[in-house]
PDB file of the backbone (N, CA, C, O) and the ligand in Angstrom, with CONECT records:
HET     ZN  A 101       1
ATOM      1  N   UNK A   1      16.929  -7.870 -10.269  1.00  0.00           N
ATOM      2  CA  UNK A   1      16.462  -7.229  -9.029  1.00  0.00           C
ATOM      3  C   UNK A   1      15.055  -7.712  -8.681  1.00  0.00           C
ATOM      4  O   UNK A   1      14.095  -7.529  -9.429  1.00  0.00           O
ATOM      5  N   UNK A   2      14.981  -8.382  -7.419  1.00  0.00           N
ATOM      6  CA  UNK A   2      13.827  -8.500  -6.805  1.00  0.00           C
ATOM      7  C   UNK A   2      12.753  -7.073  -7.107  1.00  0.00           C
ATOM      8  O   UNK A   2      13.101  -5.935  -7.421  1.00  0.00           O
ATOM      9  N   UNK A   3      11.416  -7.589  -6.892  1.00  0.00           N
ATOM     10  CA  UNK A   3      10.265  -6.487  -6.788  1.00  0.00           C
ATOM     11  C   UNK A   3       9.916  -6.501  -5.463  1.00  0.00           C
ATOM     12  O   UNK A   3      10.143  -7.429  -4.687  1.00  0.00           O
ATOM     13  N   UNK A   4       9.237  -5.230  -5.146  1.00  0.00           N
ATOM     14  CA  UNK A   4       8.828  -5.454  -3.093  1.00  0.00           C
ATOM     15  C   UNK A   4       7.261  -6.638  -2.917  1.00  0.00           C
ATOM     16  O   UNK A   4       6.194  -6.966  -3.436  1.00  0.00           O
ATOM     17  N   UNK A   5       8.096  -6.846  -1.890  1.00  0.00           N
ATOM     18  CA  UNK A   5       7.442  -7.489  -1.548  1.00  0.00           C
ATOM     19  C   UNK A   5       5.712  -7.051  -0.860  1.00  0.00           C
ATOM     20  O   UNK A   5       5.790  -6.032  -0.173  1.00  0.00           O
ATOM     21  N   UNK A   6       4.518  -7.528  -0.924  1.00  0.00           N
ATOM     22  CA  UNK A   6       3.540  -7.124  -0.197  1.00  0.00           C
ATOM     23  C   UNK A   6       3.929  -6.225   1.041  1.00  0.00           C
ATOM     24  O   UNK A   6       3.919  -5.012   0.828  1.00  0.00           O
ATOM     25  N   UNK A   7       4.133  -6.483   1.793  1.00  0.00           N
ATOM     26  CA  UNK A   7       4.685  -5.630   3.175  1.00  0.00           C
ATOM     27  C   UNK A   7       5.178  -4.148   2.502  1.00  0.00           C
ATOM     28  O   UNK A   7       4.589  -3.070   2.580  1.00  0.00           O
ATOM     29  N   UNK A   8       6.312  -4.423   1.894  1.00  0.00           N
ATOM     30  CA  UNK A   8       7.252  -3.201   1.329  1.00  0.00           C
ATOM     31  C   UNK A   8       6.104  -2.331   0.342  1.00  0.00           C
ATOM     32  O   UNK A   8       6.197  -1.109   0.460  1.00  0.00           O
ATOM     33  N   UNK A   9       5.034  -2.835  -0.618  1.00  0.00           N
ATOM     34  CA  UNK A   9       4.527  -2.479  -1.085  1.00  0.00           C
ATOM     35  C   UNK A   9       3.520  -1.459  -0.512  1.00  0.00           C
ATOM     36  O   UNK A   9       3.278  -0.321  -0.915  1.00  0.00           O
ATOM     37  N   UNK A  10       2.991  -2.144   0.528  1.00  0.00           N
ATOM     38  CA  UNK A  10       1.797  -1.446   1.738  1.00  0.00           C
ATOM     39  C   UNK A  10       2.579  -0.116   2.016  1.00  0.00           C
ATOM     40  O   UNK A  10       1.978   0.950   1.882  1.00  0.00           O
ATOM     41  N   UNK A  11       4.017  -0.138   2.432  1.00  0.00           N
ATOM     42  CA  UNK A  11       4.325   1.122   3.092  1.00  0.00           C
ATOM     43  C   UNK A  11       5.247   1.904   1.720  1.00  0.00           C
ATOM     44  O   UNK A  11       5.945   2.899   1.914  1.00  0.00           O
ATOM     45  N   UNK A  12       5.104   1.303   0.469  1.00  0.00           N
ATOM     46  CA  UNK A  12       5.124   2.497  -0.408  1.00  0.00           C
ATOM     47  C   UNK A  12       3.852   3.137  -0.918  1.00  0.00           C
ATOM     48  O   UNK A  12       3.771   4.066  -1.722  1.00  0.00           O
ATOM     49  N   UNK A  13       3.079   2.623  -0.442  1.00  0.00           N
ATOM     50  CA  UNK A  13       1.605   2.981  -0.782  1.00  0.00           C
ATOM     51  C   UNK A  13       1.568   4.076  -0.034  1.00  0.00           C
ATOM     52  O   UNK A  13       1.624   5.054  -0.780  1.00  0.00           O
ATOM     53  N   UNK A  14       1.491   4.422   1.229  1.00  0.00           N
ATOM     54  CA  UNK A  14       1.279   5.117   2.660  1.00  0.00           C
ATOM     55  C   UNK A  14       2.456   5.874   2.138  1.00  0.00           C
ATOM     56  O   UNK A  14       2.313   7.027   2.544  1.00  0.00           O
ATOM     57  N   UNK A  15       3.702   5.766   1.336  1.00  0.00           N
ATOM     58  CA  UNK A  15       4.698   6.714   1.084  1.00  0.00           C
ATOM     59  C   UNK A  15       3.930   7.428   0.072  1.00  0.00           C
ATOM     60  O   UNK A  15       3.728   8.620   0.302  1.00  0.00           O
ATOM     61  N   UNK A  16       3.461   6.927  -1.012  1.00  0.00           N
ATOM     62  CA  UNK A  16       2.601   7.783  -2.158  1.00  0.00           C
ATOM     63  C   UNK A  16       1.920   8.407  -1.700  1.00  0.00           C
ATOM     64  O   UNK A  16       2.355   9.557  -1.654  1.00  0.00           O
ATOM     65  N   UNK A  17       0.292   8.217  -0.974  1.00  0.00           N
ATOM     66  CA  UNK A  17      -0.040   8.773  -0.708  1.00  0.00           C
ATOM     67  C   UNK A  17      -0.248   9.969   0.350  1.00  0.00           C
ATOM     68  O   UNK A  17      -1.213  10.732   0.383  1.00  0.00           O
ATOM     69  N   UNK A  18       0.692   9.965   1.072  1.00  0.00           N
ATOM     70  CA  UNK A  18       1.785  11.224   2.118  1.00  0.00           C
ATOM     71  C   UNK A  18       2.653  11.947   0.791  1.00  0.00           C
ATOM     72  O   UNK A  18       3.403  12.919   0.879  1.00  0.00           O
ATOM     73  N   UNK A  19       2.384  11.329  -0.198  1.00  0.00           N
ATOM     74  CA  UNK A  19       3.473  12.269  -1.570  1.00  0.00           C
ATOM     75  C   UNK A  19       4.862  11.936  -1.235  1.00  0.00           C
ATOM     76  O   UNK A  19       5.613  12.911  -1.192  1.00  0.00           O
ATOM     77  N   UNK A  20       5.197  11.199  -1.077  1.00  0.00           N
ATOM     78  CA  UNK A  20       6.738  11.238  -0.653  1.00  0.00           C
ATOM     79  C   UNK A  20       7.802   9.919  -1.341  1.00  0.00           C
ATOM     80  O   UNK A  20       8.975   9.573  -1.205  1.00  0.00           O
ATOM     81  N   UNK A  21       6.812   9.544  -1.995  1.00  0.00           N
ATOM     82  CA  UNK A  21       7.647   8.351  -2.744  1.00  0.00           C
ATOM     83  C   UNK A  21       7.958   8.748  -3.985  1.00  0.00           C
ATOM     84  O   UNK A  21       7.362   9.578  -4.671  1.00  0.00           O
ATOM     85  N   UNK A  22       9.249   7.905  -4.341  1.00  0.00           N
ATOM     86  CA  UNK A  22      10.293   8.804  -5.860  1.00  0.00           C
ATOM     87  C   UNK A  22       9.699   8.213  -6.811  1.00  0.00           C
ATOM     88  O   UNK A  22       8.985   7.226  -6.635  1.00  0.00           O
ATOM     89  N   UNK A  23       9.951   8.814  -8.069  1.00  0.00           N
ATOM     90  CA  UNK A  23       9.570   7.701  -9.349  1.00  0.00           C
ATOM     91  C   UNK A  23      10.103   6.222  -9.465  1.00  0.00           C
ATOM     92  O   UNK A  23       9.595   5.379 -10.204  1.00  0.00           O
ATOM     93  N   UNK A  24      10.944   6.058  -8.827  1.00  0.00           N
ATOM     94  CA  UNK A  24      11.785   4.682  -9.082  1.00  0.00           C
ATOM     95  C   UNK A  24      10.955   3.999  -8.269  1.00  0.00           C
ATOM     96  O   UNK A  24      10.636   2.860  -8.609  1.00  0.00           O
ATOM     97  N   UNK A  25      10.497   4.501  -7.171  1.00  0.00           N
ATOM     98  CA  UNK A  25       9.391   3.826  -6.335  1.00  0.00           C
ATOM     99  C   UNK A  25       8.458   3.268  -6.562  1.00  0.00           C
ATOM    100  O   UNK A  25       8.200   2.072  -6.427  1.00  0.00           O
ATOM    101  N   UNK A  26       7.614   4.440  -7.087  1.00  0.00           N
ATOM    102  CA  UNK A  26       7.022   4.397  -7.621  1.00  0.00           C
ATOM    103  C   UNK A  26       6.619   3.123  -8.942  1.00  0.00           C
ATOM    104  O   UNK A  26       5.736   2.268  -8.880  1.00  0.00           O
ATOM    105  N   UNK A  27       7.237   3.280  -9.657  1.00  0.00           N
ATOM    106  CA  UNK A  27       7.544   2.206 -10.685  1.00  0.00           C
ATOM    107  C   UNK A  27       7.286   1.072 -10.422  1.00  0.00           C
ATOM    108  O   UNK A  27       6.422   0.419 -11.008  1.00  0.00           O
ATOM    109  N   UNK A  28       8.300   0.481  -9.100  1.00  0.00           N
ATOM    110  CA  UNK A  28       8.176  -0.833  -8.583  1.00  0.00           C
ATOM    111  C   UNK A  28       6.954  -1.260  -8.198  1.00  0.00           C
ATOM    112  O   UNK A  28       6.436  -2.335  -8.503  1.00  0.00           O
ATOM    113  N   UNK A  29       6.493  -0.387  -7.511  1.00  0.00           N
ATOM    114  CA  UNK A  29       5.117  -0.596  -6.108  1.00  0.00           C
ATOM    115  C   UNK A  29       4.021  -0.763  -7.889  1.00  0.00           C
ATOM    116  O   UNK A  29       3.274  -1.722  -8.087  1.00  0.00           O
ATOM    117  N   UNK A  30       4.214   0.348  -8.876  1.00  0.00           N
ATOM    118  CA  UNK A  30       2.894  -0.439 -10.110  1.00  0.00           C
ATOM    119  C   UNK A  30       3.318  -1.516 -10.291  1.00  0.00           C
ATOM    120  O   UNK A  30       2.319  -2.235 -10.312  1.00  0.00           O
ATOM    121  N   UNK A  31       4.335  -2.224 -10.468  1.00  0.00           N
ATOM    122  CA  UNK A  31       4.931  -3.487 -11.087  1.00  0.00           C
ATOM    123  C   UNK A  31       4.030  -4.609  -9.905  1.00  0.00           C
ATOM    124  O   UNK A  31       3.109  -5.422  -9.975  1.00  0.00           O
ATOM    125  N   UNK A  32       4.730  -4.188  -9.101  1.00  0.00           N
ATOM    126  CA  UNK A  32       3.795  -5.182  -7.767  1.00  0.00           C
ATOM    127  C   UNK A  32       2.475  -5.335  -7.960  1.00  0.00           C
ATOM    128  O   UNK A  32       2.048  -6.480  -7.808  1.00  0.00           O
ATOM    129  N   UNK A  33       1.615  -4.382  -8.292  1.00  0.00           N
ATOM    130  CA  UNK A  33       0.464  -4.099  -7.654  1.00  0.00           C
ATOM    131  C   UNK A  33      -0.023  -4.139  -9.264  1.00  0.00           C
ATOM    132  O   UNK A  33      -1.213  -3.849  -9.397  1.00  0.00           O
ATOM    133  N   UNK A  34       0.546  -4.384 -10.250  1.00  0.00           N
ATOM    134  CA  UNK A  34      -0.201  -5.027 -11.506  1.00  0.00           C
ATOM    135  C   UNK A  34      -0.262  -6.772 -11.822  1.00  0.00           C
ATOM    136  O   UNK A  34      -0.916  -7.419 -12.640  1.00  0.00           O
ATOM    137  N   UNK A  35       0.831  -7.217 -10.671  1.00  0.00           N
ATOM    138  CA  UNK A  35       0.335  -8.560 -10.649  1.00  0.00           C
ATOM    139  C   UNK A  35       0.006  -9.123  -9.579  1.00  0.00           C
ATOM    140  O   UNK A  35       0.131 -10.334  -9.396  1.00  0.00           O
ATOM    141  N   UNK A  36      -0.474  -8.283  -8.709  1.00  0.00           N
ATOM    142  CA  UNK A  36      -0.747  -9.020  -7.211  1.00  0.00           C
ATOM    143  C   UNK A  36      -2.294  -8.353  -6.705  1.00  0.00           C
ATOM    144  O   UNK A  36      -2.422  -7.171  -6.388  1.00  0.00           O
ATOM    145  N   UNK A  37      -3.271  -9.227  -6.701  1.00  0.00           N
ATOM    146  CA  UNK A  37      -4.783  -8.892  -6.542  1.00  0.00           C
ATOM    147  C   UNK A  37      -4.685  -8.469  -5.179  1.00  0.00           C
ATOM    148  O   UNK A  37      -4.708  -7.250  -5.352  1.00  0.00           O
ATOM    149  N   UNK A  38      -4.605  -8.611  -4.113  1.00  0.00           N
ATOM    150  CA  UNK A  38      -5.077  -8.431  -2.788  1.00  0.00           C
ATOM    151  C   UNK A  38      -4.171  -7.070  -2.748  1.00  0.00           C
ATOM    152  O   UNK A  38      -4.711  -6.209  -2.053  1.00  0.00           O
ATOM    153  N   UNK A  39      -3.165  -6.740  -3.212  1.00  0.00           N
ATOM    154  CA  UNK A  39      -2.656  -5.657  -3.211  1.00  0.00           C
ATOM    155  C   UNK A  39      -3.659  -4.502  -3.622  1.00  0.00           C
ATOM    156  O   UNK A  39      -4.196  -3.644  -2.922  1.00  0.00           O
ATOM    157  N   UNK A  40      -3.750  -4.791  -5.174  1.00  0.00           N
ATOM    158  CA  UNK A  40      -4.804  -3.905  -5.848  1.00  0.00           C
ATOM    159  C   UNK A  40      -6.541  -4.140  -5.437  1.00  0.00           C
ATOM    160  O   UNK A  40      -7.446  -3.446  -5.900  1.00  0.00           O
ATOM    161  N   UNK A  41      -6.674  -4.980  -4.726  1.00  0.00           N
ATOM    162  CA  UNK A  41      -8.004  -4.776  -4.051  1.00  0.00           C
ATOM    163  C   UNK A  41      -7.911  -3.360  -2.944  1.00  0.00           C
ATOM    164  O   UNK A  41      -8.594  -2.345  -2.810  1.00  0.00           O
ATOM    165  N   UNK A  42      -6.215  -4.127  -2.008  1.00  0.00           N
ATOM    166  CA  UNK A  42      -6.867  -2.443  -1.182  1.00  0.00           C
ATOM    167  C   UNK A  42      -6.179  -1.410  -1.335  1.00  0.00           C
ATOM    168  O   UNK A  42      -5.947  -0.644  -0.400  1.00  0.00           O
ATOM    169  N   UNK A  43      -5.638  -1.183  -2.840  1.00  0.00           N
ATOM    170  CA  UNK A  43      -5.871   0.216  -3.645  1.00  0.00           C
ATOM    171  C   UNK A  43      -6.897   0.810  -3.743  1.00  0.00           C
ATOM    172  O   UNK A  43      -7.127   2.017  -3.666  1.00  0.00           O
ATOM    173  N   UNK A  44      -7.516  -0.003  -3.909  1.00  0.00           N
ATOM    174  CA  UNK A  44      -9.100   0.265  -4.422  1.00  0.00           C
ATOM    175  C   UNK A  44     -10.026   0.869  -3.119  1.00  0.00           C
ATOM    176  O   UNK A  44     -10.704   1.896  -3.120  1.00  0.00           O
ATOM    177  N   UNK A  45      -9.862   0.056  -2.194  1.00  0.00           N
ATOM    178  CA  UNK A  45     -11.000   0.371  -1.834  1.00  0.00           C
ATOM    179  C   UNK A  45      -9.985   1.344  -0.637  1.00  0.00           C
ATOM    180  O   UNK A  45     -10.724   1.687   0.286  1.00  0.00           O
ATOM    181  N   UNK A  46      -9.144   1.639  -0.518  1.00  0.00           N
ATOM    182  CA  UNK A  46      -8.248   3.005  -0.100  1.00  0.00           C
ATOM    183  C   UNK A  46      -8.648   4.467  -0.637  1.00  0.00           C
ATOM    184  O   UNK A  46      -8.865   5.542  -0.078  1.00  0.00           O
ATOM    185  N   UNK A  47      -8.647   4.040  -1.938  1.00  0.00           N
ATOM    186  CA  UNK A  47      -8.948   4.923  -2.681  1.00  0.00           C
ATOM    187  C   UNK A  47     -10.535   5.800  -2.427  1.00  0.00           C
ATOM    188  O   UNK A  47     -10.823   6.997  -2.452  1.00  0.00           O
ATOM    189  N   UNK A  48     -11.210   4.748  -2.221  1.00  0.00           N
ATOM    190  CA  UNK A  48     -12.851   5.205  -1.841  1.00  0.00           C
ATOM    191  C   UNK A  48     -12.821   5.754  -0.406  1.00  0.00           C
ATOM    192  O   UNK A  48     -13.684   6.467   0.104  1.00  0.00           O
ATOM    193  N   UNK A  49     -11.657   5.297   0.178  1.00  0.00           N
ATOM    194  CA  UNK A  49     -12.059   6.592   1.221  1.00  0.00           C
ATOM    195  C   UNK A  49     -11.998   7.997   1.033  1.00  0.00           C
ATOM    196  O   UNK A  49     -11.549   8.534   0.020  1.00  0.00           O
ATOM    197  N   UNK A  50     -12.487   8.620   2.090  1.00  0.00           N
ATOM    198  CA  UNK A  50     -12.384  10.208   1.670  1.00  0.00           C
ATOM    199  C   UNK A  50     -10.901  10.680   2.153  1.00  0.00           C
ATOM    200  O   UNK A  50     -10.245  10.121   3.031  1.00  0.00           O
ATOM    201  N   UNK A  51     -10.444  12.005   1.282  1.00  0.00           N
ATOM    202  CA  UNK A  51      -9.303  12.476   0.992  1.00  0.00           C
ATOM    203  C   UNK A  51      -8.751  12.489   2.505  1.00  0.00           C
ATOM    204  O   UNK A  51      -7.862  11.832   3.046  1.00  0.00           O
ATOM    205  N   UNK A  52      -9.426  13.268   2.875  1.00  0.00           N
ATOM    206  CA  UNK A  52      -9.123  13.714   4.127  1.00  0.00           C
ATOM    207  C   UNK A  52      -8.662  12.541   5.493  1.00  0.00           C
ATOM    208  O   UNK A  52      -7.838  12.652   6.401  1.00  0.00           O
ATOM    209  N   UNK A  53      -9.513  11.557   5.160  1.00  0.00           N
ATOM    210  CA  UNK A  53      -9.010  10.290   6.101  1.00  0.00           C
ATOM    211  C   UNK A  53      -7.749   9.775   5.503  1.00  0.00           C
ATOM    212  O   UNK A  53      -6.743   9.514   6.162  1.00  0.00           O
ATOM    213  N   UNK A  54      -7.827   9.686   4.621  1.00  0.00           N
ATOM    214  CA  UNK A  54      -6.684   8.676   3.845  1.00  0.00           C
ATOM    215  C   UNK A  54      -5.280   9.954   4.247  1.00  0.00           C
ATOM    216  O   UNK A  54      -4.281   9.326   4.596  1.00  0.00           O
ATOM    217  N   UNK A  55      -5.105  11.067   4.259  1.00  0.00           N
ATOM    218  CA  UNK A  55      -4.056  12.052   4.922  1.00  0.00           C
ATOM    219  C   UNK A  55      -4.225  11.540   6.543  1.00  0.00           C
ATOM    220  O   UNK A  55      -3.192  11.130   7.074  1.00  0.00           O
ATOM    221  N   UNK A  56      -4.932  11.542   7.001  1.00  0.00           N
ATOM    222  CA  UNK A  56      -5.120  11.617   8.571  1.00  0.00           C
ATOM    223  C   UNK A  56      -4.262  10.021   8.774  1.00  0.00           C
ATOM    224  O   UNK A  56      -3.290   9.871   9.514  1.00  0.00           O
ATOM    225  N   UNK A  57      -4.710   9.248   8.173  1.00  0.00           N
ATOM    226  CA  UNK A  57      -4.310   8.176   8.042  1.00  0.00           C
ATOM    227  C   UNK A  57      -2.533   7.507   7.937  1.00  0.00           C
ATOM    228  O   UNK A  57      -1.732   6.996   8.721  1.00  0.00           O
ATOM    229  N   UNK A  58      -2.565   7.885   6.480  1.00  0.00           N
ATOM    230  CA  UNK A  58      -1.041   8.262   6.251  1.00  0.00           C
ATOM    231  C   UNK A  58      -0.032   9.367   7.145  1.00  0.00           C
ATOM    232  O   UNK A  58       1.160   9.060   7.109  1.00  0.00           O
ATOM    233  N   UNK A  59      -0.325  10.436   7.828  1.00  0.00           N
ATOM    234  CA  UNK A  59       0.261  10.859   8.512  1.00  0.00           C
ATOM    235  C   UNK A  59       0.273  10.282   9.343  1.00  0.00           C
ATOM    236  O   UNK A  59       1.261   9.551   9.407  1.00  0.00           O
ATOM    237  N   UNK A  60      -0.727  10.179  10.513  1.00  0.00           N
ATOM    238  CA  UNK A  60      -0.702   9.761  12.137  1.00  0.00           C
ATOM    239  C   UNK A  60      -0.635   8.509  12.237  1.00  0.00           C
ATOM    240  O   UNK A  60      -0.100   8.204  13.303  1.00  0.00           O
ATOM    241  N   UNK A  61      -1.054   7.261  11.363  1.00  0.00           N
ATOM    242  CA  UNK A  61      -0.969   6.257  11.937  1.00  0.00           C
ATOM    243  C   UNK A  61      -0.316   5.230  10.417  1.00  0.00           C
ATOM    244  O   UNK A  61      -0.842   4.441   9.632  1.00  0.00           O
ATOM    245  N   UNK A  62       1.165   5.835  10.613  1.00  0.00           N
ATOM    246  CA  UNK A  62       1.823   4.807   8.836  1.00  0.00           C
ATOM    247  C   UNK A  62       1.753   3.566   9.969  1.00  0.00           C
ATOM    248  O   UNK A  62       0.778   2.841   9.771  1.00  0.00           O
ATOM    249  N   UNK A  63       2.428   3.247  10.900  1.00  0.00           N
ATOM    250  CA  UNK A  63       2.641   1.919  11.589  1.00  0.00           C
ATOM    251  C   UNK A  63       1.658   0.680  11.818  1.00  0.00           C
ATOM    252  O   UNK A  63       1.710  -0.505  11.488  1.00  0.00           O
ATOM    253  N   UNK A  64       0.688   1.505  12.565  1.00  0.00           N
ATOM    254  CA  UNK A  64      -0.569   0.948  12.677  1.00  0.00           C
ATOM    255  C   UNK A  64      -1.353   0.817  11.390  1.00  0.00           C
ATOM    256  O   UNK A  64      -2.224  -0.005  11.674  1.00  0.00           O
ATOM    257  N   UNK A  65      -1.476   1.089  10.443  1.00  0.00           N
ATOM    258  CA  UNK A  65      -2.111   1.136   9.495  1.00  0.00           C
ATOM    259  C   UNK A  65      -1.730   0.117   8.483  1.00  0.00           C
ATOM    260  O   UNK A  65      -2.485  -0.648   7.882  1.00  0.00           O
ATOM    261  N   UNK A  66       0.260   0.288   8.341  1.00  0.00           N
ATOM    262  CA  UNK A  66       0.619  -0.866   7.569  1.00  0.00           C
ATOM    263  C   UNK A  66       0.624  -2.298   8.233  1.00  0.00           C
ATOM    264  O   UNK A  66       0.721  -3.256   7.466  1.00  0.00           O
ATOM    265  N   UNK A  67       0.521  -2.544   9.668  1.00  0.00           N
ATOM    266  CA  UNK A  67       0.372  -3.741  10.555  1.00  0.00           C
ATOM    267  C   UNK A  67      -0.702  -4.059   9.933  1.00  0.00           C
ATOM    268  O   UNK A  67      -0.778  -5.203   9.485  1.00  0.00           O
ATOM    269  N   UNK A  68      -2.133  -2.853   9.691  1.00  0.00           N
ATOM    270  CA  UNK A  68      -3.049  -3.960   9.602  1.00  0.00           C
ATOM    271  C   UNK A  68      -3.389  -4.244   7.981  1.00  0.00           C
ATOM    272  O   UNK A  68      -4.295  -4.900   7.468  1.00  0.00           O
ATOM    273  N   UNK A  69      -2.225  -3.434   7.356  1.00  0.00           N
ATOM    274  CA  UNK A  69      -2.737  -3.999   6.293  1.00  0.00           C
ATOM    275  C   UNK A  69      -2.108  -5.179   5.868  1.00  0.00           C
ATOM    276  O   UNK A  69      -2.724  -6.007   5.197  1.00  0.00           O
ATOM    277  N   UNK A  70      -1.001  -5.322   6.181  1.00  0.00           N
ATOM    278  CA  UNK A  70       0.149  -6.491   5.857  1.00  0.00           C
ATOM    279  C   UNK A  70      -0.835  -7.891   6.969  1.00  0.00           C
ATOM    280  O   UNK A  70      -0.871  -9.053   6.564  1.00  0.00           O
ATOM    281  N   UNK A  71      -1.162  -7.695   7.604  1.00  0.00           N
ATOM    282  CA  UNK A  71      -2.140  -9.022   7.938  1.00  0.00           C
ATOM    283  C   UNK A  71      -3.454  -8.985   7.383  1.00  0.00           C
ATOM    284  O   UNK A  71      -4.153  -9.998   7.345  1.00  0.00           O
ATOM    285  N   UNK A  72      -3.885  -7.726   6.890  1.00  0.00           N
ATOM    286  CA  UNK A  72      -4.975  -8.211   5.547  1.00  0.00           C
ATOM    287  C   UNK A  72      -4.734  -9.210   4.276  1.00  0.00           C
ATOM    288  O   UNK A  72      -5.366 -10.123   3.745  1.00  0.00           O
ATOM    289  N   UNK A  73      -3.406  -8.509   4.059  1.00  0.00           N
ATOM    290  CA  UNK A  73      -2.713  -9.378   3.032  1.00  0.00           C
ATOM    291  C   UNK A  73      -2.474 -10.597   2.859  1.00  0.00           C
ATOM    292  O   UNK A  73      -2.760 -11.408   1.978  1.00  0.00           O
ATOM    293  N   UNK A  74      -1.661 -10.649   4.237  1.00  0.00           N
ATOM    294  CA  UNK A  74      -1.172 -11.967   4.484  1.00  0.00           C
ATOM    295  C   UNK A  74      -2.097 -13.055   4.164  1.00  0.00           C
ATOM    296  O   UNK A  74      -1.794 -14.058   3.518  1.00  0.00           O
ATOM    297  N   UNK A  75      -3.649 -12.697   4.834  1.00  0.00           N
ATOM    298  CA  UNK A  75      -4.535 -13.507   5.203  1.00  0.00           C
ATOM    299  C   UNK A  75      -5.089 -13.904   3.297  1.00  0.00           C
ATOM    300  O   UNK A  75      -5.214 -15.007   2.764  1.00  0.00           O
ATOM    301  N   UNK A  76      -5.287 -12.632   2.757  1.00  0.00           N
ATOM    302  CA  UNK A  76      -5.841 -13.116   1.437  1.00  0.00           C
ATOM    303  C   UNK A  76      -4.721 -14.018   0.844  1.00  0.00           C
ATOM    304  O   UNK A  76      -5.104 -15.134   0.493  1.00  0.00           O
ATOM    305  N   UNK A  77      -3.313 -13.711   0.659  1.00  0.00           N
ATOM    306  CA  UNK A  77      -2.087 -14.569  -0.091  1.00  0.00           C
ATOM    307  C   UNK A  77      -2.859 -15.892   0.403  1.00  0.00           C
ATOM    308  O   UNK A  77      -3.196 -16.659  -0.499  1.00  0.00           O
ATOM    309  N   UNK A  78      -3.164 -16.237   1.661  1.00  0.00           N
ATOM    310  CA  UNK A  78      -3.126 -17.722   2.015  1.00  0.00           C
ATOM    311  C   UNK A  78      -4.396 -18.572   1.433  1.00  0.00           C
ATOM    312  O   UNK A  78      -4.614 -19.778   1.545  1.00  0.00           O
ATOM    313  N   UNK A  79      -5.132 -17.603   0.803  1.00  0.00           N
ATOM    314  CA  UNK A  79      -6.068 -18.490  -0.241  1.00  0.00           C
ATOM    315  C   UNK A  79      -5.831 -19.286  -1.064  1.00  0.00           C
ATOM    316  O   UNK A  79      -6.745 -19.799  -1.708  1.00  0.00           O
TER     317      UNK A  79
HETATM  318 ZN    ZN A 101       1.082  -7.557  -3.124  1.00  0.00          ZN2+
END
């Protein structure tokens, strides 16, 4: 079985943190995101936002949010 891909990863992220992603999900998206840097860079610095944005975030804007992160991505992969 394939692992997700960056893209798929971004919007299990935005599923975690809305709480809504399963353990099996879960699982995968660490598997991803223990060998893929630009992933776990913007864990990181997701993480340093405050609680409250990162909900505001994940609720109101999953679409917009994973657009821009999947062309954050994109852009670091092409290093
Ligand atoms: Zn990735």
């Amino acid at each position: 079985m394939d692992g997700p891909t960056c893209k798929q990863s971004v919007e299990m992220m935005l599923e975690y943190l809305d709480g809504a992603l399963t353990d099996d999900m879960l699982q995968k998206l660490q598997a991803h995101l223990g060998g893929c840097t630009p992933c776990e860079e913007f864990l990181a610095s997701y993480r340093a936002t405050p609680q409250i944005c990162r909900k505001a975030l994940a609720r109101k804007m999953p679409d917009t949010v994973a657009n821009k992160l999947t062309e954050f991505l994109r852009k670091e992969l092409k290093r």
